[in-house]
KOLSE-774806 format. One record per atom (N, C-alpha, C): residue number from 1; residue in one letter; x, y, z. Coordinates in Angstrom, 1 decimal, always signed. Layout:
BEGIN
pt n:NUM	res:A	x:X	y:Y	z:Z
...
***
This chain:
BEGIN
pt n:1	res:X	x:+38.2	y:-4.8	z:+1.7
pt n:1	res:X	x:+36.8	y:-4.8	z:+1.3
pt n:1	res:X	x:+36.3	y:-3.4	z:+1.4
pt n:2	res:X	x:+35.5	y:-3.1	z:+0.3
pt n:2	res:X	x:+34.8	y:-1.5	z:+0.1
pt n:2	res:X	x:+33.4	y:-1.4	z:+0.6
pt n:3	res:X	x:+33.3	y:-0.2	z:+0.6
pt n:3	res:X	x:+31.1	y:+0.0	z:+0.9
pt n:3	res:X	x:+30.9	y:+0.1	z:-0.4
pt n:4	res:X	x:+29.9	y:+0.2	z:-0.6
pt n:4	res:X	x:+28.8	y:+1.0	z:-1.7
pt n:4	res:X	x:+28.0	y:+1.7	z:-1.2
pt n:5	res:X	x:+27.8	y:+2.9	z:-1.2
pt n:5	res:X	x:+26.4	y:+4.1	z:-0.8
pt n:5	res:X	x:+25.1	y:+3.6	z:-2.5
pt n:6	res:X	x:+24.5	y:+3.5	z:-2.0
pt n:6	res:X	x:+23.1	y:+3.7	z:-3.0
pt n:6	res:X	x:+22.0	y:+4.4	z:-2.7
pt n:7	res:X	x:+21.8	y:+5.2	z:-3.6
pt n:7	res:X	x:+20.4	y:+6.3	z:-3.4
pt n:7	res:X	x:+19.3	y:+4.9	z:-3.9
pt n:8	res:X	x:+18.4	y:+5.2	z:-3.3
pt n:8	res:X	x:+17.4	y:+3.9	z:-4.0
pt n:8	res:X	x:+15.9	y:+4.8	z:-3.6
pt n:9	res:X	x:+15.3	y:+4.6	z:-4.5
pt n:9	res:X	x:+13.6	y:+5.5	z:-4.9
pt n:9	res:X	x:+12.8	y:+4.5	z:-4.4
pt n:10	res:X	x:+11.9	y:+4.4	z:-3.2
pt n:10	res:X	x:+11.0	y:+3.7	z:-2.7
pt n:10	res:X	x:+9.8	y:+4.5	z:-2.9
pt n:11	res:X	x:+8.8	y:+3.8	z:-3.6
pt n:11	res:X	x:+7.7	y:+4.3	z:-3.9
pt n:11	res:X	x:+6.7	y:+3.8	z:-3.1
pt n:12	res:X	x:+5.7	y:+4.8	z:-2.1
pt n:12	res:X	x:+4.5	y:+4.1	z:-1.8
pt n:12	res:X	x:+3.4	y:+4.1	z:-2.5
pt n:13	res:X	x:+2.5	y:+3.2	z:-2.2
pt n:13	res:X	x:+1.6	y:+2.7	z:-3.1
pt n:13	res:X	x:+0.4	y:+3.3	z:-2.7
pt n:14	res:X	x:+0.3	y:+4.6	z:-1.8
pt n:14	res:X	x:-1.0	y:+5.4	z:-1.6
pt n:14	res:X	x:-0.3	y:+6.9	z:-0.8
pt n:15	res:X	x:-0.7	y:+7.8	z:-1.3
pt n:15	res:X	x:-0.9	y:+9.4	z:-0.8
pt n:15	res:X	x:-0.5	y:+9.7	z:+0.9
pt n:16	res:X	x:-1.5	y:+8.8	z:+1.3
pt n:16	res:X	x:-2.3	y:+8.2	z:+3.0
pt n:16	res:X	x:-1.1	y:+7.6	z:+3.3
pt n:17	res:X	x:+0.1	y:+7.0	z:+3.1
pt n:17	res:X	x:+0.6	y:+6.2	z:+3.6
pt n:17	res:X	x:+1.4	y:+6.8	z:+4.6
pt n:18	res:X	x:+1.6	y:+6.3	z:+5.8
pt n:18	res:X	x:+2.7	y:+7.1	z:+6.7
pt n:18	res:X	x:+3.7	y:+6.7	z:+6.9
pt n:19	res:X	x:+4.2	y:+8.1	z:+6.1
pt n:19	res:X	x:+5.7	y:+7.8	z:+5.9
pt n:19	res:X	x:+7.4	y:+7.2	z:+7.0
pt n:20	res:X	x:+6.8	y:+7.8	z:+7.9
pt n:20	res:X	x:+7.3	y:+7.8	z:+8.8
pt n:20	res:X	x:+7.4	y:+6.2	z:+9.5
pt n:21	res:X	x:+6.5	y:+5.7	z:+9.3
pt n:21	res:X	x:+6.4	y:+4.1	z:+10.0
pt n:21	res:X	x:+6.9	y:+3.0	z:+8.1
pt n:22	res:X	x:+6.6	y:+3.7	z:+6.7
pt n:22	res:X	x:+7.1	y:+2.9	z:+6.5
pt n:22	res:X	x:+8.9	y:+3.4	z:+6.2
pt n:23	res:X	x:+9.6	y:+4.5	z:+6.6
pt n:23	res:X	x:+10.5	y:+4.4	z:+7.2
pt n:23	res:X	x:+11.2	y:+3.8	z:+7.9
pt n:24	res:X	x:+10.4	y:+3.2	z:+8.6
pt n:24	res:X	x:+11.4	y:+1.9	z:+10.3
pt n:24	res:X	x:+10.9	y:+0.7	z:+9.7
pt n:25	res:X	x:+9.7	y:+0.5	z:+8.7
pt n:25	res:X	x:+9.8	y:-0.7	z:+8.3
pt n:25	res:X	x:+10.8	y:-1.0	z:+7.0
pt n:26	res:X	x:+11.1	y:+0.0	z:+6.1
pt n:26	res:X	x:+12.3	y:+0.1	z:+5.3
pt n:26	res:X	x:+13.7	y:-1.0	z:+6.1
pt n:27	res:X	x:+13.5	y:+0.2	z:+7.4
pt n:27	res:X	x:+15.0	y:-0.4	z:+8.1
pt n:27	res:X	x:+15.5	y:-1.5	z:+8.7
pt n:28	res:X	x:+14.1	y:-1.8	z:+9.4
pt n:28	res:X	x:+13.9	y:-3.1	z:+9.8
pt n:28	res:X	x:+13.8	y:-4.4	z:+8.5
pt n:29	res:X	x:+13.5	y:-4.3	z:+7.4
pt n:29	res:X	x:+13.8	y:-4.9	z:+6.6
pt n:29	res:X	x:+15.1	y:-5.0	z:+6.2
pt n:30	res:X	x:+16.1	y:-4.4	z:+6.5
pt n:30	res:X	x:+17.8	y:-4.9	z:+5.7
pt n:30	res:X	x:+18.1	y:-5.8	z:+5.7
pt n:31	res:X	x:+18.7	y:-6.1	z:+5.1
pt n:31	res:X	x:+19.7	y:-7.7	z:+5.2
pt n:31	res:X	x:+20.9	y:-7.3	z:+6.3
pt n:32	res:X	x:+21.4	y:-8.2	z:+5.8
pt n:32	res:X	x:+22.4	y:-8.4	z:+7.3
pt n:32	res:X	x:+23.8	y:-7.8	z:+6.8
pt n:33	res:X	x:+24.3	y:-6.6	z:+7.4
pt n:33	res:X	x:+25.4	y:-6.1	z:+6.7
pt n:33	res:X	x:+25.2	y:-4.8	z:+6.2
pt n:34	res:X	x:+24.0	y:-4.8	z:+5.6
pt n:34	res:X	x:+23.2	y:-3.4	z:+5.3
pt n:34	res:X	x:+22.8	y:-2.5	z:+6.0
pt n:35	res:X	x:+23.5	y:-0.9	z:+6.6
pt n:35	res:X	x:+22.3	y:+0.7	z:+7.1
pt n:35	res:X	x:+21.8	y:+1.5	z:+6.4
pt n:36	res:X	x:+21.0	y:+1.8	z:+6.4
pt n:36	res:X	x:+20.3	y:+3.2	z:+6.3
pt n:36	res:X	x:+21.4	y:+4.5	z:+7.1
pt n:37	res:X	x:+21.8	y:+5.0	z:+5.8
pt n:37	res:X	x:+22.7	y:+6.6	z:+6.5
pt n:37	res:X	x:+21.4	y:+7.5	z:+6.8
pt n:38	res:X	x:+20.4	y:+7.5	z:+5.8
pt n:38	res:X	x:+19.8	y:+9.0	z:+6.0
pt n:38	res:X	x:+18.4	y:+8.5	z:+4.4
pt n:39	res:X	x:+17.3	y:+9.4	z:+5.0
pt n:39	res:X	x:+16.2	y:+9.1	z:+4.1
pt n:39	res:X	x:+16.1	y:+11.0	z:+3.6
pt n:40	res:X	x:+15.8	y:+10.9	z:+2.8
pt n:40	res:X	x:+15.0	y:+12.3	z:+1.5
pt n:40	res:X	x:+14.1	y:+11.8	z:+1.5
pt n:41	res:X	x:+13.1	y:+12.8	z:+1.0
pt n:41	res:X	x:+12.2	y:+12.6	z:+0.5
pt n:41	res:X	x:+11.4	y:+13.4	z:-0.8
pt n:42	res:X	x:+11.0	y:+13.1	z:-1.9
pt n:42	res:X	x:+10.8	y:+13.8	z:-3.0
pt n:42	res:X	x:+9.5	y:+13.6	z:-3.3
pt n:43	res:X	x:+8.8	y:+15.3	z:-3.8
pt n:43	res:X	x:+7.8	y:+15.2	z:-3.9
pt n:43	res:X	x:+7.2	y:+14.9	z:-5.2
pt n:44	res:X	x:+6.3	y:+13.7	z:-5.6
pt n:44	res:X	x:+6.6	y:+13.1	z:-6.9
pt n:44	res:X	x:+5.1	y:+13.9	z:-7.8
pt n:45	res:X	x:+4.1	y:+13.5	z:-7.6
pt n:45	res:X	x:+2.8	y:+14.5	z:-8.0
pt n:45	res:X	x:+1.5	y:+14.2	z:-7.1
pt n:46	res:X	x:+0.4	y:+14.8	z:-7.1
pt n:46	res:X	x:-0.9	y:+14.5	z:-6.6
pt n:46	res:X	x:-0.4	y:+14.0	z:-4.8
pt n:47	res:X	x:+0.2	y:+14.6	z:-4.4
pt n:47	res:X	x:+0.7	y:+14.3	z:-2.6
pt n:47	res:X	x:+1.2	y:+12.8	z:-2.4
pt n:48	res:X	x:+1.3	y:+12.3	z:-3.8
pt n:48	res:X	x:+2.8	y:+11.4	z:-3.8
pt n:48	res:X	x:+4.0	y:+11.2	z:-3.5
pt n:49	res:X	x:+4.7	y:+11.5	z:-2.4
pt n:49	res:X	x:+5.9	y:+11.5	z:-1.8
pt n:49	res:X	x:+6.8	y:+10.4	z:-1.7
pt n:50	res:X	x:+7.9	y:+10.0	z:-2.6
pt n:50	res:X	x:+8.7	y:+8.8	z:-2.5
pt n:50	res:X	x:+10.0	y:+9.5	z:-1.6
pt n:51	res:X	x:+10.7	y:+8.2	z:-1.2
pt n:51	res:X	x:+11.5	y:+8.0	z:+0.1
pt n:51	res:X	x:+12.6	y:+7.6	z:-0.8
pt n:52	res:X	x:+13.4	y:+8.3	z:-0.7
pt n:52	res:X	x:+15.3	y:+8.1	z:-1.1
pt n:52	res:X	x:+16.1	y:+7.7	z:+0.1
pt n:53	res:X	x:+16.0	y:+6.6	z:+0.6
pt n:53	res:X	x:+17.3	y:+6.0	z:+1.4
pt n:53	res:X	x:+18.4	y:+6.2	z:+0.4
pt n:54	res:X	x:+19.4	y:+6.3	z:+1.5
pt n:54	res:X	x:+21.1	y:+6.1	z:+0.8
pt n:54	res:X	x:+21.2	y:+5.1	z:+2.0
pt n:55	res:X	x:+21.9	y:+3.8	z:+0.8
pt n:55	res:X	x:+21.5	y:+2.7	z:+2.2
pt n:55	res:X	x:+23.5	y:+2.4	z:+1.5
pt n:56	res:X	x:+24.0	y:+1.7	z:+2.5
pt n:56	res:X	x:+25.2	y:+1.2	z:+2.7
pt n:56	res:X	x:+25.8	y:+0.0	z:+2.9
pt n:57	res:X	x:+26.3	y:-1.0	z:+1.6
pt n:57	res:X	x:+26.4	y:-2.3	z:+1.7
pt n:57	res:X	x:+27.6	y:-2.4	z:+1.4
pt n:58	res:X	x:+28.3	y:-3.8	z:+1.9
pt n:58	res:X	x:+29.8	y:-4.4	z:+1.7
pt n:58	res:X	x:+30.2	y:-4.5	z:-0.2
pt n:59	res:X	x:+30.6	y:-4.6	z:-0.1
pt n:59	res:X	x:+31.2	y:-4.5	z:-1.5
pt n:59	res:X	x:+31.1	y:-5.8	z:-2.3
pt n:60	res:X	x:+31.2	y:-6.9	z:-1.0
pt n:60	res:X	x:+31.0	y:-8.2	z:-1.8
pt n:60	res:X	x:+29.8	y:-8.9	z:-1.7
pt n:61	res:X	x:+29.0	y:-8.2	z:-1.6
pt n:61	res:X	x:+27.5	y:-8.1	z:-0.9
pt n:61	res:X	x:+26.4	y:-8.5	z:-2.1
pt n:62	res:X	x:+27.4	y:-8.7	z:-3.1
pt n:62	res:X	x:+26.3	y:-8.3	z:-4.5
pt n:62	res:X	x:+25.6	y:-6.9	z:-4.7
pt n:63	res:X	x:+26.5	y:-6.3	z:-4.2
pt n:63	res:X	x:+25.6	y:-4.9	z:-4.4
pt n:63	res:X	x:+24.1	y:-5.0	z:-4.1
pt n:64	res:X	x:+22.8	y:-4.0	z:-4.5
pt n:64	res:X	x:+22.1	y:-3.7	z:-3.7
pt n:64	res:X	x:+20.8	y:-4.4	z:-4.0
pt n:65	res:X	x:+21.1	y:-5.7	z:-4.8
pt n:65	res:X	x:+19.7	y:-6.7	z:-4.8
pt n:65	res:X	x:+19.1	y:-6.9	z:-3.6
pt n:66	res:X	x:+20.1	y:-7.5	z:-2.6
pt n:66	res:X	x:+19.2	y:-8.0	z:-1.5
pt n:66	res:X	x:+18.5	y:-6.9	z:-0.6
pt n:67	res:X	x:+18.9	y:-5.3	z:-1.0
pt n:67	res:X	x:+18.7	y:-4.0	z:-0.5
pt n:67	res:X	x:+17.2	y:-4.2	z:-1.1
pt n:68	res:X	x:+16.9	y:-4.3	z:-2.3
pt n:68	res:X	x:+16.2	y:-4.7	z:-3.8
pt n:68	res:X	x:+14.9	y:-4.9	z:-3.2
pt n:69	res:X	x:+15.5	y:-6.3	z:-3.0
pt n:69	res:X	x:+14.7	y:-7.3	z:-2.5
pt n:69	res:X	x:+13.7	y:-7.5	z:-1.5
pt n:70	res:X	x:+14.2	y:-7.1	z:-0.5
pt n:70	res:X	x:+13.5	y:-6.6	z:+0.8
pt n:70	res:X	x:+12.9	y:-5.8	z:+1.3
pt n:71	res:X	x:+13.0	y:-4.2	z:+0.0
pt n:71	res:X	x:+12.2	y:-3.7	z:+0.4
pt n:71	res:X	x:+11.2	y:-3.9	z:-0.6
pt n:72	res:X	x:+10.8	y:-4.2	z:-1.7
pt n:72	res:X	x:+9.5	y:-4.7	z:-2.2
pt n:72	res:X	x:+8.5	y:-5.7	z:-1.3
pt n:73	res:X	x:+9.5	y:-6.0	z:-0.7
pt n:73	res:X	x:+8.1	y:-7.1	z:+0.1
pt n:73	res:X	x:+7.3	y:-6.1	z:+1.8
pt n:74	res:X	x:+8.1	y:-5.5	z:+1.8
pt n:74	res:X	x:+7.3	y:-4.4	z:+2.7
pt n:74	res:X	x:+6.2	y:-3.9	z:+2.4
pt n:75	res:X	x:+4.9	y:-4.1	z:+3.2
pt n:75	res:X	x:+4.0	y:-3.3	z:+2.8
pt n:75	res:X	x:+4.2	y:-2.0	z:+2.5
pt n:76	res:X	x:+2.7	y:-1.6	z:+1.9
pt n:76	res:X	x:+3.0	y:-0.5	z:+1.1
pt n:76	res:X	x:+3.9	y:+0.2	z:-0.1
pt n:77	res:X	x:+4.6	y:-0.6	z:-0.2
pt n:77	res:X	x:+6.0	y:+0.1	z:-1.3
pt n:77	res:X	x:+5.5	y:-0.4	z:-2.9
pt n:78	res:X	x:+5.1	y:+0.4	z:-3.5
pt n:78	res:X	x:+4.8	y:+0.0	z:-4.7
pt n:78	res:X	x:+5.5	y:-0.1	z:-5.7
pt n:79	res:X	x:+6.8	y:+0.7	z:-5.4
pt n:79	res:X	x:+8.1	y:-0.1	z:-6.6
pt n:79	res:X	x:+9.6	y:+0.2	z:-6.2
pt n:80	res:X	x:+10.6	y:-0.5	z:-6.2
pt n:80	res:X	x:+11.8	y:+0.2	z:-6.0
pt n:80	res:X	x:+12.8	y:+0.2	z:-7.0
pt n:81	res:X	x:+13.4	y:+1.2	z:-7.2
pt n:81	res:X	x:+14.3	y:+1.4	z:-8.0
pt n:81	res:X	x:+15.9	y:+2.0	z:-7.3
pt n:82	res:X	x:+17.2	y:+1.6	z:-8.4
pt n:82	res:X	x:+17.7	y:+2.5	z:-7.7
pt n:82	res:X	x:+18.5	y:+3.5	z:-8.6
pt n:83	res:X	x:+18.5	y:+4.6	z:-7.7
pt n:83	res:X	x:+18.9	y:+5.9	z:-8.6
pt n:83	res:X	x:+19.9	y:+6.3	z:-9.0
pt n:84	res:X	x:+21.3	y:+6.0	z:-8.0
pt n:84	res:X	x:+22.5	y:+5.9	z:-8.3
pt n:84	res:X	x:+23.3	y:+5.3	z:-7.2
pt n:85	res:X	x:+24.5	y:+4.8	z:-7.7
pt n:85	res:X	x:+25.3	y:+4.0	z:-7.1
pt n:85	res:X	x:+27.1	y:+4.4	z:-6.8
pt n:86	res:X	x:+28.1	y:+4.1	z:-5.7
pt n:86	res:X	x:+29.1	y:+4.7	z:-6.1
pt n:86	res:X	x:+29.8	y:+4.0	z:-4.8
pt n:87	res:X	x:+30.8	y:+3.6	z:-4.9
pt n:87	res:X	x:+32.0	y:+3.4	z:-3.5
pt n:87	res:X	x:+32.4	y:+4.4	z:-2.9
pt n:88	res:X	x:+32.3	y:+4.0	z:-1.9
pt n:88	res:X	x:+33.2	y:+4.5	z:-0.7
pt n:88	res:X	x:+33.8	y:+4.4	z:+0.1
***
C-alpha cells in the first residue's frame, strides 16, 4: 500500500483570521490515517493569506475527500480546494 502527498488551498473567510490557530485546527481535524507534513502559505490579495497544507493519506483511503471534508467544517475556512496530487 502507497501514500499520496496533496497540496490542498485552504481559504480563510476573513483577513483577521489567525492563522496560526486555524492551523492546529486544520490538524486536529484529520481523519484517521491522515498528517499534515508542512503548511505554505500564499499571499492571495487585500491581506488575504491562504494555507497550503501538503497533507499525507493511505492510498486506499479514497484519496483526499475525507482530507476535503473536514476541513470545510472548520471554522473559518471559506473554501477548499486541491491543488495537486501525486504518490509517494
Amino acid at each position: 500500500m502507497g501514500k499520496v502527498a496533496a497540496k490542498i488551498k485552504v481559504m480563510p473567510n476573513s483577513p483577521e483570521l489567525d492563522l496560526d490557530s486555524l492551523e492546529d485546527a486544520l490538524e486536529d481535524s484529520l481523519p484517521e490515517g491522515a498528517k499534515i507534513k508542512g503548511f505554505e502559505r500564499d499571499d492571495v490579495a487585500f491581506g488575504l493569506v491562504a494555507l497550503l497544507p501538503t497533507v499525507i493519506v493511505p492510498d486506499d483511503a479514497g484519496g483526499t475527500e475525507a482530507v476535503e471534508e473536514a476541513f470545510i467544517e472548520v471554522e473559518g475556512v471559506e473554501s477548499v480546494s486541491v491543488e495537486n496530487v501525486g504518490r509517494i
